[in-house]
N, C-alpha and C positions, 0 to 999 in steps of 0.2 A: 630616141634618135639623136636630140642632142647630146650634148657638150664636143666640142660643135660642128656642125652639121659641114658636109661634103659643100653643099651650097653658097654657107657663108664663109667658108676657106679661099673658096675660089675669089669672092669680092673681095675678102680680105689682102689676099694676093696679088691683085690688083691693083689695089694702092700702091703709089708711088715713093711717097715719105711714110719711115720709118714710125713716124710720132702719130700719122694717121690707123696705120696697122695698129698700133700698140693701144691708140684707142677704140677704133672699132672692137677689137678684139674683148678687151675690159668692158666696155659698152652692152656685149651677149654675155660677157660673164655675169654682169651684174643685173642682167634682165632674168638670165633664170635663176640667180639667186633668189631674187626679190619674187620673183613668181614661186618656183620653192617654199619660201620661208611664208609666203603671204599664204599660201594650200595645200601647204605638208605634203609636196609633190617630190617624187624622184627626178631630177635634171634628165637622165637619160629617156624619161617618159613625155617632155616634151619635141615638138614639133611644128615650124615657124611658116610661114609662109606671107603671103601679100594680098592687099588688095587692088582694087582697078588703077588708084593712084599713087602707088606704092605704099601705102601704109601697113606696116608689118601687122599682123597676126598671128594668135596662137591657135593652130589648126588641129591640136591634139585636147585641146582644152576649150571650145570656142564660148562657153561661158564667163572666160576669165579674160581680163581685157590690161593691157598697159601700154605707158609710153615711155621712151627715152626722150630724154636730150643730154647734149653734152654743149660747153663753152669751155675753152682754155686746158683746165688740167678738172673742170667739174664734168664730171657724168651723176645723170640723175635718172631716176626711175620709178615710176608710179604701175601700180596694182590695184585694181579692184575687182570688183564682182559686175560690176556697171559701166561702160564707157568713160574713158578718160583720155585728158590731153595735157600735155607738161610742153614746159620750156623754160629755158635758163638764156641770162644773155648779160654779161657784163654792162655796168652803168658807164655809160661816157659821152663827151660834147653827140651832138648830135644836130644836123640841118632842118631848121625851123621850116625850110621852105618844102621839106619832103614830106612834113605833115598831113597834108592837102589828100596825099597819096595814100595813107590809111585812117585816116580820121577822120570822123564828122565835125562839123563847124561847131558843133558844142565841144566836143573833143579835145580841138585844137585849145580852144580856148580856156579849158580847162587845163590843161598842160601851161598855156603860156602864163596862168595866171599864178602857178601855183610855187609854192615858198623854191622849190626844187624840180623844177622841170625836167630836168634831164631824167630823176626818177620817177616821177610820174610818168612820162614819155616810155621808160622801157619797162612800166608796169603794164599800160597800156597794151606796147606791143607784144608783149611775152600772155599776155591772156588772151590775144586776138589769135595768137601763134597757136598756143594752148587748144582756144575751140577749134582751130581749124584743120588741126590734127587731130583732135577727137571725132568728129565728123569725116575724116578721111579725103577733106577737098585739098588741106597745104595750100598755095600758091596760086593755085589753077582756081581760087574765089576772091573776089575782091574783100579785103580785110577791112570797108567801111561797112559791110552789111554786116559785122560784130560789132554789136551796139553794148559800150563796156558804160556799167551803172556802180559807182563805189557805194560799197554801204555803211563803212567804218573804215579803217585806215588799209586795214589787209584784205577785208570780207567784200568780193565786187559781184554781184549782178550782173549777167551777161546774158542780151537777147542775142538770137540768131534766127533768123528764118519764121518770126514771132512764135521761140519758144524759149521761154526762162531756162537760163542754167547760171549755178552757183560756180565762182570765183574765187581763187585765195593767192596773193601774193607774200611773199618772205622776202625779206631783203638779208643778206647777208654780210657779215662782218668784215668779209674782205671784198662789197663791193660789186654786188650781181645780185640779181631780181629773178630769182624763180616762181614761176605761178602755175596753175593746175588749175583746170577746168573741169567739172563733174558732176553728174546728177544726183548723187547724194554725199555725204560727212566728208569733205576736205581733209578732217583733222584724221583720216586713216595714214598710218606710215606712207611717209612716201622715204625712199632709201635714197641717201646719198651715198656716193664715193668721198673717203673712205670709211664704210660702216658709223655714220652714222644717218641718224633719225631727226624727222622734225616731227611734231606732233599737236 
């Protein structure tokens, strides 16, 4: 059914600016590439749909699980076999006093103590972001109930709801923190724009 679908035409058409279209658009290309490439699947064989809180799924495949994000000119995309959650977000100044609002007071201080706060601060938040799109709540959960546990410099521990799931953050060379949330081996492809791999 896709490459792409009557349904995402129309939100795509939607958008206003120009640079929005052209990412959403790249954004579904490169999700059923990465879903493709990840299950030696026909693009035209899949088919996408939603859940209660908008979190996309694949409705042709419902064993196969991914997420997007995109920041700036990055689109990112994760596949597994198991639940997952990705996010990407540029590293920059950021208000110490909005802490409060997704951190626990270990948290906080954790961030204020550390050589580099600001990337600790959006390692943080891109793993919180992470679980809480793999769980399908986004926004609508308060992001101090992801309780983020580092266990080496990239490798984090995250409770949610008291249940363990595994954490990985990358920082990258031009300056942005991508992390992924998942119940098993992080170290699977995850695809960035353009064509490349972290692994």
């Amino acid at each position: 059914m896709s490459t792409v679908d009557n349904e995402r035409n129309v939100q795509i058409n939607k958008l206003l600016q120009i640079d929005d279209k052209v990412r959403a658009l790249l954004s579904r290309k490169l999700t059923e590439y990465a879903i493709c490439h990840f299950a030696n699947l026909s693009p035209y064989s899949l088919s996408f749909g939603k859940e209660q809180y908008g979190k996309p799924k694949l409705l042709s495949h419902p064993k196969l699980f991914f997420s997007v994000s995109h920041c700036d000119s990055w689109i990112v995309c994760a596949v597994d076999e198991k639940p997952i959650g990705l996010d990407i977000e540029k590293i920059e100044n950021f208000d110490s006093d909005t802490l409060e609002f997704f951190c626990s007071t270990s948290e906080c201080e954790t961030i204020k103590a550390s050589e580099w706060p600001e990337l600790q601060y959006y390692k943080y938040w891109t793993i919180k972001e992470s679980m809480l799109k793999l769980v399908g709540a986004g926004l609508f959960t308060d992001p101090r109930k992801v309780i983020v546990c580092p266990l080496t410099n990239s490798v984090i521990k995250v409770n949610f709801e008291n249940k363990d799931w595994m954490g990985e953050s990358i920082f990258t060379d031009d300056g942005y923190v991508l992390s992924a949330v998942n119940t098993s081996n992080i170290s699977k492809a995850i695809l960035v724009s353009p064509d490349v791999f972290y692994e």
